[in-house]
N, C-alpha and C positions, 0 to 999 in steps of 0.2 A: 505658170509663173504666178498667178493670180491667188490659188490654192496657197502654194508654200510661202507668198509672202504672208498670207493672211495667218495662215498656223505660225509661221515663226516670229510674227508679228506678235499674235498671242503670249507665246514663253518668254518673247522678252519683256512684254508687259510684266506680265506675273514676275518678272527674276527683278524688274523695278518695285514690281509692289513689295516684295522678300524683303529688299537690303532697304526697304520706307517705314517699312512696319514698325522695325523696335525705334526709330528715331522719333515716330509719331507719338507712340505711345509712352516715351518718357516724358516729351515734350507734354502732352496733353495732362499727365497724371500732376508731375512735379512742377512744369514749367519752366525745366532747364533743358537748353538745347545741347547737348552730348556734341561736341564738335570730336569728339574722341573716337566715333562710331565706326567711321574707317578703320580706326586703327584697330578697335576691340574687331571686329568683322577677321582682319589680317590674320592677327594673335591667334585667332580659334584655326585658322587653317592651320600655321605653324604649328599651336600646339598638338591638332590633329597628326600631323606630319609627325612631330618628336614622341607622342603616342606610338605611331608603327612602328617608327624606323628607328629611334635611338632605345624605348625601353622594352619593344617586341611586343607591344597589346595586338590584341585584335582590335579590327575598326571597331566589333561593338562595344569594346570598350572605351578606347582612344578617342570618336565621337562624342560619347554621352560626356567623358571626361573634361575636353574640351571645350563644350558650353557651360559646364559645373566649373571651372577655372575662369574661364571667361565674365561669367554673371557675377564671382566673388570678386573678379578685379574692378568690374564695376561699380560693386557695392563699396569698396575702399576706396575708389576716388570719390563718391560720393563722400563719405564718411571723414575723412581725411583733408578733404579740398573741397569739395563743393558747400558743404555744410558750414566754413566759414565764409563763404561770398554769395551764399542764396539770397535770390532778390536781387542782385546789383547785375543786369542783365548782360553790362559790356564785361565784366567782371569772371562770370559765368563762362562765357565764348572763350576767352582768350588763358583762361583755364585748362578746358579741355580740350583746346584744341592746343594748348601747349603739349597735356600731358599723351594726347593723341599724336604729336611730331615727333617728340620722345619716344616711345611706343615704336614708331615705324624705325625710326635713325640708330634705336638700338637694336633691331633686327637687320637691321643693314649693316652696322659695326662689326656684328656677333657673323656677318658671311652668309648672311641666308639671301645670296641674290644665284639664281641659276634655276634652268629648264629640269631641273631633278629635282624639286619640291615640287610636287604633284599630291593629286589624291587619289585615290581608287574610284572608278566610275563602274557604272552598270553598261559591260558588254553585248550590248544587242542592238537591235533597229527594228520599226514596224516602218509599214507602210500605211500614211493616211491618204488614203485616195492615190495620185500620183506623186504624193511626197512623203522622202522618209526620211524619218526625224529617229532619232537614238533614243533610248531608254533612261539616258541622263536627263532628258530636255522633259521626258515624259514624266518624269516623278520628278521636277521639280515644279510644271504644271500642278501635280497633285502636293507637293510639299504646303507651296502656295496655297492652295483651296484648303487645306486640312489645318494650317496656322491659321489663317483669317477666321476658318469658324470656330478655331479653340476658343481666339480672343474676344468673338463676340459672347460665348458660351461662361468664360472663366468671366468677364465685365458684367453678365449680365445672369449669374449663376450662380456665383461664390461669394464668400463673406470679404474678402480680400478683394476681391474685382468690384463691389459693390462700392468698399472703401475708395479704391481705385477715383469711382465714377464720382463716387461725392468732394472727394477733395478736387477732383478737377471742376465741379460746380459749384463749389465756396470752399475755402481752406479752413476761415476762420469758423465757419458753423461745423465744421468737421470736427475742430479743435474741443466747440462747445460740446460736442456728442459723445466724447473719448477716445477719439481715431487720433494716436500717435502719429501726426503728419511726415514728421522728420523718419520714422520708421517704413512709413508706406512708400515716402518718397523715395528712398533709398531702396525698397524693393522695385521703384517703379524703372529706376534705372539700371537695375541688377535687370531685371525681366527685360530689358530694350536689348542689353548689350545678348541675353541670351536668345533672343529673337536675332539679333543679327549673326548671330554665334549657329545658328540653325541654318542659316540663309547661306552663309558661307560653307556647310558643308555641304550642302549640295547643290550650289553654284559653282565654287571652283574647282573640282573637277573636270572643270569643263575648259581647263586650261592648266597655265602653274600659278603657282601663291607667290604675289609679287609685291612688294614693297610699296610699288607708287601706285598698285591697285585701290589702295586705300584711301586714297586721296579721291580717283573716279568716286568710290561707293559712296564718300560721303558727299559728293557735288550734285550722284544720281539721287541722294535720298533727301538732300536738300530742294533741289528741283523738282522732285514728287508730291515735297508738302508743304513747300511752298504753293505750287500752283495748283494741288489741291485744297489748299489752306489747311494750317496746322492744328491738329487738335482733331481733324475729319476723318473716318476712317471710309465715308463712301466718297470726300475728296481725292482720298490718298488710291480710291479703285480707280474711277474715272482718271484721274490725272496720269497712273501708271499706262493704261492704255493708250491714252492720247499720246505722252514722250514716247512711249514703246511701238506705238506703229509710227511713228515720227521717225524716231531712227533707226526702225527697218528700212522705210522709204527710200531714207538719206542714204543708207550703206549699197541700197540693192540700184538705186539710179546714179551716186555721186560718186564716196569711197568710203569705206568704214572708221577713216579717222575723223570723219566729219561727224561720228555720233555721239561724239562727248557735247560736241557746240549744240548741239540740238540742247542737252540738259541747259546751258548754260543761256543761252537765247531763251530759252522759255522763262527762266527764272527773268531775264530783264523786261521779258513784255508784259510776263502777270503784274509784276511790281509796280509799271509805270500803267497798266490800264487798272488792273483791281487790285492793290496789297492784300488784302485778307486772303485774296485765293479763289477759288472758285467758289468753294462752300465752307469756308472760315469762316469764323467766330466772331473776331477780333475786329474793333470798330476801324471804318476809313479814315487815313487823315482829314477828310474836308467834313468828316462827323464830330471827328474832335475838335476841333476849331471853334 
């Protein structure tokens, strides 16, 4: 019992770090929090979905597709909405997470609620030791390890991830050096929704594509960096682990619906003992004072 909590303990970390990643990374580039993320996360299933079933692509189509749709819708709210209320941080929130309740309320109008919106998973199983875990659960382990080190690799590699790295360390000296902020910005949250857009096809497979899922991912991705502190991306590892063997814990001793309140509890204790997070950035209220 010890074994499979600890391995399934693992994949749920990693499928938190998945649906934390692009929320971090918009955050940290631009400095707008995408309250939308959920809902982009949904959209890429669905579109995945209306890729097979309504215009008969293959997945390796219908897939790449639907993070290519995904990352353009994000760069239109950016471009469209966000771009007149950047900087006005309450402003920002209630934005996207407007255009994010929009987004789910119209795939709920449009009839996409039912156990036949599914995605195609990987039919198999190993055994690790005395526990066996499915092939879905296995290559999202490796999903996970293979995104995190793109993003260190594209941040810390490229002309664009460099750009990245410096407007998140001064905007306005970026501005002085000729880094189009408002451009980078807007790839920064094209690139989040497509990290979530990634995260989601090979997370939900592992069930169906559900309307109020959206809401969980973004409460999980908010709880991940939060109490890894926002901007961190070895916050956003530790903290995924810490929630993720948290509500393995709580499912395998309590019940499985108590695993949402684990995200939701943790975001109230970091808040009220550390705001910035474990390894944020961002100054303490009693520093600003």
């Amino acid at each position: 019992m010890l074994q499979g909590t600890l391995i399934y303990g693992l994949i749920n970390s990693v499928v938190l770090m998945l649906v934390a990643l692009g929320f971090s990374v918009t955050f940290g580039i631009s400095g707008v929090a995408n309250f939308a993320y959920g809902a982009l996360y949904i959209m890429a299933g669905y579109l995945a979905w209306l890729g097979l079933h309504a215009l008969h692509l293959p997945y390796w189509l219908a897939a790449p597709g639907a993070v290519l749709i995904t990352a353009g819708v994000a760069a239109l709210i950016y471009w469209f909405i966000l771009l007149r209320v950047r900087g006005l941080v309450v402003s920002e929130v209630i934005a996207t997470f407007g255009v994010g309740l929009a987004i789910l309320e119209l795939f709920r109008y449009l009839g996409f609620i039912g156990f036949e919106y599914t995605l195609p998973q990987v039919d198999a199983s190993y055994n690790i030791g005395e526990t066996v875990v499915d092939a879905q659960r296995l290559l999202i382990v490796a999903a996970g390890l293979a995104l995190a080190g793109f993003l260190w690799l594209f941040t810390h590699h490229t002309k664009v991830g460099l750009a990245f790295r410096g407007i998140a360390q001064d905007e306005r000296t970026s501005l002085t050096l000729g880094i189009n902020t408002d451009k980078i910005a807007a790839f920064s949250v094209a690139f989040g929704a497509g990290y979530a857009a990634l995260a989601a096809l090979v997370i939900l497979p592992l069930g169906t594509i559900a309307v109020n899922e959206g809401y969980n991912v973004l409460v999980n991705a908010l709880a991940v960096c939060i109490v890894g502190g926002l901007g961190s991306t070895v916050g956003i590892i530790v903290a995924s682990l810490l929630i993720g063997y948290a509500q393995i814990l709580t499912a395998t001793y309590l019940e499985t619906h108590w695993m949402m309140i684990v995200s939701l509890v943790a975001i109230l204790l970091i808040l009220a003992i550390k705001p910035s997070g474990l390894f944020g950035v961002h100054k303490e209220l009693e520093e600003r004072i």
